[in-house]
RONUKE-423926 format. One record per residue: residue in one letter; x, z, y of N, C-alpha, C, O in turn. Coordinates in steps of 0.2 Angstrom, whole numbers, plus 5000, padded with zeros to 4 digits. Layout:
AXZYXZYXZYXZY/...
//
This chain:
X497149024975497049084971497749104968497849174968/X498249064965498949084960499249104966499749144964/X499249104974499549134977499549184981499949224984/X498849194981498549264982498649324976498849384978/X498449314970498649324967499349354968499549414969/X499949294966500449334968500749374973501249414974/X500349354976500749394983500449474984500749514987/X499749494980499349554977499949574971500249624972/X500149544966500849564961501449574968501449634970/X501849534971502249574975502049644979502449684980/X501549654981501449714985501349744980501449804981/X501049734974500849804968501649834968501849884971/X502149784965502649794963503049844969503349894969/X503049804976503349844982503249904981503649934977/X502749934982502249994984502350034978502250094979/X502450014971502750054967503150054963503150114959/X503650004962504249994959505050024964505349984967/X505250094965505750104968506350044967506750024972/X506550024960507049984957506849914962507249884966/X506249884960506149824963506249824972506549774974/X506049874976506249884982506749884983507049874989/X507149914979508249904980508449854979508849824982/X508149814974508449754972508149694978508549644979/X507749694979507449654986507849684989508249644991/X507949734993508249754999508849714997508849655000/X509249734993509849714991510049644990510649624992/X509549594988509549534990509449504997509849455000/X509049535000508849505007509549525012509849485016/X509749575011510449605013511049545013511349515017/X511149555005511449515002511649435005512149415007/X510949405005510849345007510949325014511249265015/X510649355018511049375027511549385027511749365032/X512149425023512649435023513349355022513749325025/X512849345014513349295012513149205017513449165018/X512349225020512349165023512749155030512949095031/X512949215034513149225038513949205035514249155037/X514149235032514849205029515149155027515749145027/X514549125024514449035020514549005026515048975026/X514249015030514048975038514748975043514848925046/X515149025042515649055046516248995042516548955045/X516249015035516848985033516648905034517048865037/X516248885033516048825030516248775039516548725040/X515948815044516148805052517048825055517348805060/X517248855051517848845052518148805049518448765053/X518048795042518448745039518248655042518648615044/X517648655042517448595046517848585052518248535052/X517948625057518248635065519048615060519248555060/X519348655057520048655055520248605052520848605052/X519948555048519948485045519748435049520048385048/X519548435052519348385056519548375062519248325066/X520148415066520348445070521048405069521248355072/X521148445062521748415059521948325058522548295059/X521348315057521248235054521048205063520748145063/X521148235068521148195073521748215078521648185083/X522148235077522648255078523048185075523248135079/X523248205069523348135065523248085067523748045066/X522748065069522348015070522847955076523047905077/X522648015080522948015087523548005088523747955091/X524148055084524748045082524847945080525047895083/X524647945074524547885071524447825076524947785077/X524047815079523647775085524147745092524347695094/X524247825094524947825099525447775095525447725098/X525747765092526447735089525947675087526147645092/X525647635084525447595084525247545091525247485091/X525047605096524747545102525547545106525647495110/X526047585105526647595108527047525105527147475108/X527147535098527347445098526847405099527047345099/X526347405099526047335100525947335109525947275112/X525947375112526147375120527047305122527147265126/X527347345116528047325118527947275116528147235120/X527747235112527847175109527647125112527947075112/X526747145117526647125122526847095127526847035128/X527147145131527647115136528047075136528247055141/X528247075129529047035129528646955127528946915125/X528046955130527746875127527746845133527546865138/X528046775133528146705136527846685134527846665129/X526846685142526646645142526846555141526346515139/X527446545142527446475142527746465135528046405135/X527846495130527946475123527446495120527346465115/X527146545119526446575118525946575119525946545124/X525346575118524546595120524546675119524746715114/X524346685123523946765123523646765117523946795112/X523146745116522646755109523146735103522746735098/X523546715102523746715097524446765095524546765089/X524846795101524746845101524446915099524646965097/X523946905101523346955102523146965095522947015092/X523246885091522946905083523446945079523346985076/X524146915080524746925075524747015076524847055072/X524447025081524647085085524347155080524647205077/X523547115079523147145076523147155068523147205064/X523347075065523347085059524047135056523947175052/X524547135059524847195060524747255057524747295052/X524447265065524147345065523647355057523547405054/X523347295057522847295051523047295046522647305041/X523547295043524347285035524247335035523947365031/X524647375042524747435042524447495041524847535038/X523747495044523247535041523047535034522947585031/X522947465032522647465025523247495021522847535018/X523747515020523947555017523747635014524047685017/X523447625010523147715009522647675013522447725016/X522347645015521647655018521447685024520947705026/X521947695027522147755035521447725040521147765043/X521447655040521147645046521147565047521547535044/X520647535052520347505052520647465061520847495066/X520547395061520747425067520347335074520347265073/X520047365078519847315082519947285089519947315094/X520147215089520647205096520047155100519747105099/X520047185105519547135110519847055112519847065119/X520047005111520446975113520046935118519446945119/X520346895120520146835127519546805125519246775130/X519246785118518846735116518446775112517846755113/X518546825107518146855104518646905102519246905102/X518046955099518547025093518946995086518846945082/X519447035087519847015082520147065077520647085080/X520047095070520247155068520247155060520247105057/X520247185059520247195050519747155046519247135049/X519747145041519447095036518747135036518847195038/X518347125034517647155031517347195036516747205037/X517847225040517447275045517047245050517147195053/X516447285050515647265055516247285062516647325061/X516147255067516347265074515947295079516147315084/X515147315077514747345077514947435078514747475082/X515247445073515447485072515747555077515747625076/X516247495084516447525088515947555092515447515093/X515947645095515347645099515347605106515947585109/X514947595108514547555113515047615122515247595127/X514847675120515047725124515947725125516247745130/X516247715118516947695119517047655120517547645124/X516847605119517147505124517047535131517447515135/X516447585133516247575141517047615144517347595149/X517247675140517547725142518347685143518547685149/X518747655139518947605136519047555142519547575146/X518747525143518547495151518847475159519047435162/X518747575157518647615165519247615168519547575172/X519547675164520047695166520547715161520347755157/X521347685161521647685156521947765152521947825154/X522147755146521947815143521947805135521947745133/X521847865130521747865123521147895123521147955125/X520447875119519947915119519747895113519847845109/X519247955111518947965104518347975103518048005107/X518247965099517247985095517147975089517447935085/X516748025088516548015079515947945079515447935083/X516147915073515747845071515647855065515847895062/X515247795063514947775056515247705056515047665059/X515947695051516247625048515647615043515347645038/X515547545047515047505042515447425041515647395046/X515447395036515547335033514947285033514347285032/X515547215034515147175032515047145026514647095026/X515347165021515047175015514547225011514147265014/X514747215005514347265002514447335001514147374997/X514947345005515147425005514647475008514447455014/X514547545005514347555008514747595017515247585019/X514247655020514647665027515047725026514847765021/X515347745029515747815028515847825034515947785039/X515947895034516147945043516647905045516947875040/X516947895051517447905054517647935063517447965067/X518047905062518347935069518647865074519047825071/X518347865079518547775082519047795088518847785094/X519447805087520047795094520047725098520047675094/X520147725104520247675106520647675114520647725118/X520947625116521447625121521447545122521147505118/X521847525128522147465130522747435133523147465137/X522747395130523347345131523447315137523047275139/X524147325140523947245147524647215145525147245143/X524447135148524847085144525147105153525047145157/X525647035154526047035158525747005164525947015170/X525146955165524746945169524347015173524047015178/X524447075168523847135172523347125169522847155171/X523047085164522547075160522447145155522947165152/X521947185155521847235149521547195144521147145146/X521747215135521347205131521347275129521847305129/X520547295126520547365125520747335115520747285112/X520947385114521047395107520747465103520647515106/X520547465094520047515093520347525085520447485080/X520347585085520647605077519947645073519647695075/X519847615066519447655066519547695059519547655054/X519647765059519847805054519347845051518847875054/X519447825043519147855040519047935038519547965037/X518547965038518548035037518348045030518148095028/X518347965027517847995018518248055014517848095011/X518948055015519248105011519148175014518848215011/X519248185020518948245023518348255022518348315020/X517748225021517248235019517148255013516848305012/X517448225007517448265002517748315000517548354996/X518348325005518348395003518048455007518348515007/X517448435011517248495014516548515010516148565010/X516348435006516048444999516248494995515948544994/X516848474992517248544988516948584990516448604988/X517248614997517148664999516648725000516548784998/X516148675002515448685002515148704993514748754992/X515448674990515048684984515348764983514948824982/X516148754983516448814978516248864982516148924979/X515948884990515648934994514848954992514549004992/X514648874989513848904986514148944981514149004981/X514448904975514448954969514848994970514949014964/X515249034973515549094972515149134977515249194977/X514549114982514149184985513549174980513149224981/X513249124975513049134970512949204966512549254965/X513649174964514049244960514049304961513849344957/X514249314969514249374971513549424973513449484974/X513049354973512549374975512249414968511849464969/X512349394964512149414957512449484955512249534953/X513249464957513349544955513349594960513649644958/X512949594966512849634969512149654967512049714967/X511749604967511049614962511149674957511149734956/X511149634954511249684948511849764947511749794942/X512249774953512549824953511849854961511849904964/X511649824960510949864966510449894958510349954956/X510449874958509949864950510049934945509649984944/X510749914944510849984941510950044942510750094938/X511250054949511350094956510550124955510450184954/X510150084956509350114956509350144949509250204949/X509450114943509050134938509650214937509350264934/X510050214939510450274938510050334942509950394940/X510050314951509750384952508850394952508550444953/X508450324949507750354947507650364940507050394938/X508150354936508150384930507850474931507250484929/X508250534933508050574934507550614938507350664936/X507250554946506750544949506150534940505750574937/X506450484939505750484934505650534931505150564933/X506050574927506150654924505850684929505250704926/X505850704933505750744936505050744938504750794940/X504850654939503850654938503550664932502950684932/X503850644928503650654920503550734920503050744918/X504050794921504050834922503350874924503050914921/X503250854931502850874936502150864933501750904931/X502150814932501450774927501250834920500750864919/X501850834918501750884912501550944912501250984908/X501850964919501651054922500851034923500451044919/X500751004927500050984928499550974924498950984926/X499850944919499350954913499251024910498851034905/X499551074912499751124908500151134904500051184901/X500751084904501451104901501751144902502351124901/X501751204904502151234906502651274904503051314907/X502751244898503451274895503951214895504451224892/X503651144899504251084897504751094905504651124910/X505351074903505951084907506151004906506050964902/X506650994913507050954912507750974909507951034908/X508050914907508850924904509350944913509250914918/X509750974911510050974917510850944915511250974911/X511050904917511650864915512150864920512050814923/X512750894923513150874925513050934933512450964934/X513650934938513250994945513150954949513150984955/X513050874950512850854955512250854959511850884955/X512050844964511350834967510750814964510250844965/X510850774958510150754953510150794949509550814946/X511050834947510850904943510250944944509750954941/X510650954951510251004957509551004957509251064957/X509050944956508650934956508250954951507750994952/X508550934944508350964939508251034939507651054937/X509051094942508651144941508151164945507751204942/X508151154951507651164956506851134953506351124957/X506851124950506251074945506051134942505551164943/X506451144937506551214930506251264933505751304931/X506651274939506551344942505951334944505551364940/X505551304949504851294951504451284945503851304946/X504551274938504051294935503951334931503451344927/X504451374931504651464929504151474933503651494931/X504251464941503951524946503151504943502751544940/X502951444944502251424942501951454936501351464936/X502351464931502151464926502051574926501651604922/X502551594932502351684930501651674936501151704935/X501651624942501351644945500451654941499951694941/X500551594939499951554937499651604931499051604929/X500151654928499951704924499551754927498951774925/X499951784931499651824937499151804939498751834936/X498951764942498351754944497551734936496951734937/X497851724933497451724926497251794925496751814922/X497851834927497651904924497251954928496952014928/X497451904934496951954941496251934940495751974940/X496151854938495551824940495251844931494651814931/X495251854928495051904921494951964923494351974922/X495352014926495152084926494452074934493952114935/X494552024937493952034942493452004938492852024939/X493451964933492751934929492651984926492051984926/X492952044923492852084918492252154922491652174921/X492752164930492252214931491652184937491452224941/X491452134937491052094939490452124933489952154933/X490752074928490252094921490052184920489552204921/X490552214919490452274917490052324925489752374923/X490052294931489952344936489052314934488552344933/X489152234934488252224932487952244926487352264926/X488252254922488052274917487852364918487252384918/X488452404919488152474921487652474927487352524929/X487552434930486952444936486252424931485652444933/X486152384926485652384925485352464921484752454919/X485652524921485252554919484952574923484352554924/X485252614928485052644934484552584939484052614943/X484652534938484352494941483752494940483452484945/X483552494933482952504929482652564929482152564926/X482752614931482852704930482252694937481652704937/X482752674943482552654952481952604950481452614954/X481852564947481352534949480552554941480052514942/X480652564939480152614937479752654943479152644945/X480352704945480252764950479752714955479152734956/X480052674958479952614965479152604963478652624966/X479152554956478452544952477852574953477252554955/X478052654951477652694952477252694959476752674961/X478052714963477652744971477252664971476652644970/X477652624972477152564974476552564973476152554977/X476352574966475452564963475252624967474652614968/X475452684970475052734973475252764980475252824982/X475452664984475452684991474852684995474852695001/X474552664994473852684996473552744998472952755001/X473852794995473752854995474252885000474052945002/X474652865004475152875008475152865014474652835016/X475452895018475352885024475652845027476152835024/X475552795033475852745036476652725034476952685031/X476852785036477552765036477752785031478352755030/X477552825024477952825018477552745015477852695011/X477152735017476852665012477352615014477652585010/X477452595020477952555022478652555021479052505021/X478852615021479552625016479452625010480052605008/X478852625005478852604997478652534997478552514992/X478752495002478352425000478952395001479052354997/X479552405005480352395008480552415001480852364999/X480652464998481052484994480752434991481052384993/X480252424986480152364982480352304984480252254979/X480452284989480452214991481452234989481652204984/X481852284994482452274993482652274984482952234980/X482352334981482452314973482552234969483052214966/X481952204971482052144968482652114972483152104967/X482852094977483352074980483852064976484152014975/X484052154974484552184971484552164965485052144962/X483952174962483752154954484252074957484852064957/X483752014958484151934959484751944961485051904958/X485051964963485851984965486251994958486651954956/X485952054956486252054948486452014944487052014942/X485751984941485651934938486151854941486351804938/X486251874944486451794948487251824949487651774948/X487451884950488151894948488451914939489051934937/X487851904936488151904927488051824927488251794922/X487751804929487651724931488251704929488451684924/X488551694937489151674939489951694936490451664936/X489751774932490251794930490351744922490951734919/X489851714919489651704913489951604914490151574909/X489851584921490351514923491051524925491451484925/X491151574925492151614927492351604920492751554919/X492051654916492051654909492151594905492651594901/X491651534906491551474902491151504897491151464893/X490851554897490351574893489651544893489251564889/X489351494897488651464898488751424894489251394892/X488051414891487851384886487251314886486751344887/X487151254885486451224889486051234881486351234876/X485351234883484951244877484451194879483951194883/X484751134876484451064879483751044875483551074871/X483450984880482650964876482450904881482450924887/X482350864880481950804882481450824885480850824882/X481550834894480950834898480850794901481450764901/X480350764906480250734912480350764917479850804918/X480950744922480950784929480350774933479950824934/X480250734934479750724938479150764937478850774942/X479050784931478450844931478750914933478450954937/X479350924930479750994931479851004940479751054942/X479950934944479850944950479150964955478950984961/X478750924949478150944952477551014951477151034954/X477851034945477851124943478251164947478151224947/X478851144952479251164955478751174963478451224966/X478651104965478251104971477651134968477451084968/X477351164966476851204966476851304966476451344969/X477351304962477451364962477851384971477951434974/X477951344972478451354981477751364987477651394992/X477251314983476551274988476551354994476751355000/X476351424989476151464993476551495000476351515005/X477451475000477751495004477851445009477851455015/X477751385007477851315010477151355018477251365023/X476551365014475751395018476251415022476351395028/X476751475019476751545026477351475031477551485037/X477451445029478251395036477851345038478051295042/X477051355034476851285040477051225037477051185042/X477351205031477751145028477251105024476751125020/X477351045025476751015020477450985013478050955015/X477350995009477650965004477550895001476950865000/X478150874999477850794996478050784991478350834989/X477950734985478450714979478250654980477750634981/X478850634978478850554978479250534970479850544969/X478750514965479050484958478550454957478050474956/X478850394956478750314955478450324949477850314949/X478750354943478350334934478950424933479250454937/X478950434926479150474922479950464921480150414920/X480350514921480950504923481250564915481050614915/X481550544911481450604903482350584905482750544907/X482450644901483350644901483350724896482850764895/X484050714892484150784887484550844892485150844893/X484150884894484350954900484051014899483451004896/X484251074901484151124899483451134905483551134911/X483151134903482351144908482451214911482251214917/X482551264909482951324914483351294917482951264921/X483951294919484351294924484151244929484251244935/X483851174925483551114930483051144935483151124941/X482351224932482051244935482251274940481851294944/X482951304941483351354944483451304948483151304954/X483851254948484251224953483651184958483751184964/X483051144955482451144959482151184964481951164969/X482151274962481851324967482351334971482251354977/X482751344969483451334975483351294981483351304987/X483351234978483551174984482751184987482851194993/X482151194984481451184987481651234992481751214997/X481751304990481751344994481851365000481551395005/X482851334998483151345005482651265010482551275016/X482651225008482251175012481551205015481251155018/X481251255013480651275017480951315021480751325027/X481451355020481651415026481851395029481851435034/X482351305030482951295035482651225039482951175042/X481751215036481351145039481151145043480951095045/X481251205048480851195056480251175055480051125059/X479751195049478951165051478951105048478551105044/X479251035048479351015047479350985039479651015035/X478950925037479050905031479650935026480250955028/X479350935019480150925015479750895008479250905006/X480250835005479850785002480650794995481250804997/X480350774989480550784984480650714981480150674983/X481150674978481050624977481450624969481850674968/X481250574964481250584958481250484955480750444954/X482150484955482150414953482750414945483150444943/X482350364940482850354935483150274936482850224938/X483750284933484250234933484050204924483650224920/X484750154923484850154917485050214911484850234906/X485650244916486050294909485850344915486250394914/X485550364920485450424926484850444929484350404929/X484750504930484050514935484250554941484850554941/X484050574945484250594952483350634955482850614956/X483650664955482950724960483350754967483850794967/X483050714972483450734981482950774982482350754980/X483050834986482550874991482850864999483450895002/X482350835001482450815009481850855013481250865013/X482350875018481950905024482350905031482950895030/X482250915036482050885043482250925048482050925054/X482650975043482651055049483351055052483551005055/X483651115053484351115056484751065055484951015059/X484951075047485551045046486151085044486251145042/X486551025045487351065045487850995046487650935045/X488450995048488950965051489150925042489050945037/X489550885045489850845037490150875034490050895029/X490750905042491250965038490951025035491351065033/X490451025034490151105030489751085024489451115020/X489850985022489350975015489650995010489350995005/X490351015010490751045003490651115002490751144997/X490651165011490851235011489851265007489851315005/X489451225008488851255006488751265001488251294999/X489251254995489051274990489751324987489851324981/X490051354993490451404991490051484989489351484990/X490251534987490051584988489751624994490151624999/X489151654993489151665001489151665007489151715011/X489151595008489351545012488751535016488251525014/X488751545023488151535028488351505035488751515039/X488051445033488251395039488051455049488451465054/X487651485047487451505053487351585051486751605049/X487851635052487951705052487551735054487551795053/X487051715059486651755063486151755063485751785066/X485951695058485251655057484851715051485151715045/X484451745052484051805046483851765040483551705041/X483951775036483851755028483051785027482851845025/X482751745029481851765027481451755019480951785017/X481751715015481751685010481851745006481351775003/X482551775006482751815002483451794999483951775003/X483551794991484051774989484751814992484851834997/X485151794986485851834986486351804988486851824986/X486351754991486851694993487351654988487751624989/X487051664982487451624976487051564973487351504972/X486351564973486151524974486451444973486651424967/X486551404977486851344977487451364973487351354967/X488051394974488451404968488251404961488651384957/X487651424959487651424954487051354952486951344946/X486951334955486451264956487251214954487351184949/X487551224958488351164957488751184950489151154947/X488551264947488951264941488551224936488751174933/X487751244936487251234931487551134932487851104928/X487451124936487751034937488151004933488050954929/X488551054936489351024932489051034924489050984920/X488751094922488851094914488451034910488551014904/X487951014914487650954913487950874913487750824913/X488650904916488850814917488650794923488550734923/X488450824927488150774933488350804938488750854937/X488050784944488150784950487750834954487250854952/X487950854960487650904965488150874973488650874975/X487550854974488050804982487550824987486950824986/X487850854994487650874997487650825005488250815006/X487250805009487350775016486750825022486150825021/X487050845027486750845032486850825039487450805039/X486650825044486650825051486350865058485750865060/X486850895061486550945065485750905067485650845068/X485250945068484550895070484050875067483450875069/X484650845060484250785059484050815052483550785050/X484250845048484050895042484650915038485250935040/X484350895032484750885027484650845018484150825018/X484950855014484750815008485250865002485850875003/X484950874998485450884992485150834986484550844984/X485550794983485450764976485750804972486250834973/X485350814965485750814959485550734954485050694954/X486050744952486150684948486250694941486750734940/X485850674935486050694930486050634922485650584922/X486550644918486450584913485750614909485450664909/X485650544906484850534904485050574896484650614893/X485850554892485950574886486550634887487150624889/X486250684886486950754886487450714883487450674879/X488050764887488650744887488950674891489550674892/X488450604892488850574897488950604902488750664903/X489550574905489550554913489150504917489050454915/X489050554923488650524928489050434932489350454937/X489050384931489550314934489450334942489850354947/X488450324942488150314949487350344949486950354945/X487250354955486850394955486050344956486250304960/X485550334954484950294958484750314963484550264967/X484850384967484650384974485250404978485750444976/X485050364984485650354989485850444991485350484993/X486450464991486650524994486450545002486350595005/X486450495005486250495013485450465014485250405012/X485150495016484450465018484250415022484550395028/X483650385019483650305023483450315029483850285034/X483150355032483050375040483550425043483350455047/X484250435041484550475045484650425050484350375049/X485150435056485350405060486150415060486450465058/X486350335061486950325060487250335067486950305072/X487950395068488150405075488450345074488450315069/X488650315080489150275083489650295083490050255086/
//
């Protein structure tokens, strides 16, 4: 878990710390860079010392096997033995080495090895006595000198060659050279390469570090900025310091919300003078409007007296008035949500009755589309709302779902939550596509331009079902599917002024069908 965790902290931090992603690049860089260089010197120096220290070796070796060659020859087996010889020879060579420690030295003599005090004999490889052997010559390998005491073992280097007595007899002979001082100083070496790419690694960090804090310094200004315009700050500016590129930015900041700030005027003062004559064009039609339907009123009560085609023209003219009349009404409506002028005039009802005073007053249109209605509520559903607009936004959705039901059921349902209630009107008719569950509650918005509006209404309807919503705090969620119908939920808090968390009924209906 501590490293799941962490590793959710490094992606927080990647994804949004720009400083932390430079300092990591910069590292990882860093680190490849100096490991590659660490690697580089540390392999040269290795090759160049130990190159060196075989070189010497060799040098060294030669002139020791050089007299002890001669010294050989010049021996009279008949006043001498070979092997004792062969010892003088070595302990020699072995004075000689011990000196400073240079080296070690092993002679194969007629009866056994013969060579430096303490040293393992062991020590010579197995692959230079073979090489040693063969064919005459000076040959070399790296070894491990190991003792027959208590010392511990140290690197070396084992040369070895042969001697021929005056018989043609070979004895091979073996030097074996210590590399412990070489080795420590490639210790040194190694160390002062860690700590000075260390070092460098740090002041590269940290000039990565600052390098960042220098150019997100005004990146940040310039978010804090944008943030600010966005809230509606519209008079905050950045500082502009200095004519470089981050200058640059700044003004180019300043200026963008100069323009925002004249645009967004203009457009305040367009979207005001069109609220005003929205308001004022509905307001002067209601006299006239009233004048017209008086007149309309009259002929109406005395088209019975008319003949076919005047009675039929006075029953249209009344039908279209109302129309006109809801049209009005519904654009001082809308003009009065532009405004922020709507007001709720709240009171503790039960949806679930308001829904089913809703379905009854619809009962008689439901008859003319052939639609059987349903409600579905469990127990009493009470919440603080304006019982106006709740009844507004219910004959709306009932509605348009009898006119767009194809015959077909349309069923009301009516669920309370904890702090929520929710009223879905579901029905079974056309539909509409995903991409059009947001455009349906624009202004006179018609999924199908061709389709005759039988119902009536002015096309603001939903618009104003989605304002009435919003002033409640709640919700207005739209789903359909070509075919398969559609669903509108409103969702609302049980105590005015919450917000809505979650809704208790599902936005999408348990029988729709899931595409593939």
């Amino acid at each position: 878990m501590t490293d799941q965790r962490s590793a959710r902290t490094g992606r927080t931090l990647w994804s949004r710390s720009l400083p932390f992603r430079v300092v990591v690049t910069t590292l990882v860089a860093a680190l490849t860079v100096l490991t590659a260089t660490g690697w580089f010197l540390m392999d040269q120096s290795s090759r160049g010392i130990l190159a060196g220290k075989r070189q010497a070796s060799l040098a060294e070796a030669s002139v020791v096997l050089d007299g002890m060659q001669r010294d050989l020859r010049s021996l009279n087996p008949r006043t001498a033995s070979i092997n004792e010889r062969l010892t003088q020879l070595a302990r020699d060579a072995a004075y000689r080495g011990s000196v400073g420690n240079q080296y070690y030295v092993v002679v194969a003599g007629p009866v056994s090895d013969i060579g430096s005090a303490g040293i393992d004999y062991a020590s010579v490889p197995d692959s230079l006595r073979r090489a040693v052997q063969g064919v005459d010559g000076i040959y070399s390998t790296s070894t491990e000198i190991r003792f027959a005491d208590a010392r511990p073992a140290v690197p070396g280097l084992a040369i070895g060659s042969a001697l021929s007595a005056p018989d043609g007899t070979r004895y091979p002979v073996y030097f074996l050279f210590t590399q412990q001082p070489e080795a420590e100083t490639l210790a040194v070496v190694q160390r002062a390469t860690v700590v000075a790419g260390l070092i460098v690694l740090v002041g590269v960090v940290a000039t990565g570090w600052m390098i960042a804090l220098q150019v997100l310094r005004p990146i940040r200004a310039a978010r804090l900025a944008a943030e600010s315009i966005a809230a509606g700050h519209l008079d905050d500016r950045m500082a502009v310091r200095g004519t470089d590129d981050l200058a640059g930015l700044a003004r180019s900041m300043n200026h963008l919300a100069t323009e925002l700030d004249r645009k967004i005027t203009e457009m305040e003062e367009l979207s005001r003078v069109q609220q005003q004559f929205v308001s004022d064009v509905s307001h002067e039609l209601r006299t006239p409007l009233t004048t017209v339907r008086m007149a309309a009123d009259v002929l109406y009560g005395q088209r019975d007296g008319f003949d076919p085609l005047a009675t039929r023209s006075t029953e249209l003219l009344s039908t279209e008035l109302d129309r006109f009349e809801e049209l009005l009404t519904d654009l001082l409506e809308i003009s009065r949500f532009d405004a922020g002028a709507a007001e709720l005039s709240l009171d503790e009802v039960d949806l679930a009755q308001i829904a089913a005073e809703e379905l009854a007053a619809q009962e008689l249109l439901a008859q003319q589309y052939g639609i059987p209605l349903q409600l579905d509520a469990a127990e009493p559903c009470l919440a603080e709302v304006d019982p106006r607009r709740i009844r507004r936004i219910l004959r709306n959705l009932i509605a348009n779902a009898i006119e767009h039901g194809e015959g077909r059921p349309v069923s009301v349902h009516v669920r309370g939550g904890e702090s929520a209630v929710a009223v879905a009107v579901r029905d079974h008719g056309v539909g509409f596509s995903a991409a059009e569950a947001h455009k349906v509650f624009n202004r006179f918005w018609r999924a199908d331009p061709a389709r005759r509006r039988t119902v009536g209404g002015s096309g603001l309807g939903l618009a104003i079902a989605l304002g009435d919503a919003t002033l409640h705090h709640g919700w207005l969620n739209a789903w359909g599917r070509p075919g398969q119908g559609a669903q509108f939920r409103l969702t609302l808090p049980r105590k005015a002024g919450d917000d809505v968390i979650s809704s208790p009924w599902p936005v999408m209906p348990d029988d729709a069908e899931v595409s593939a």
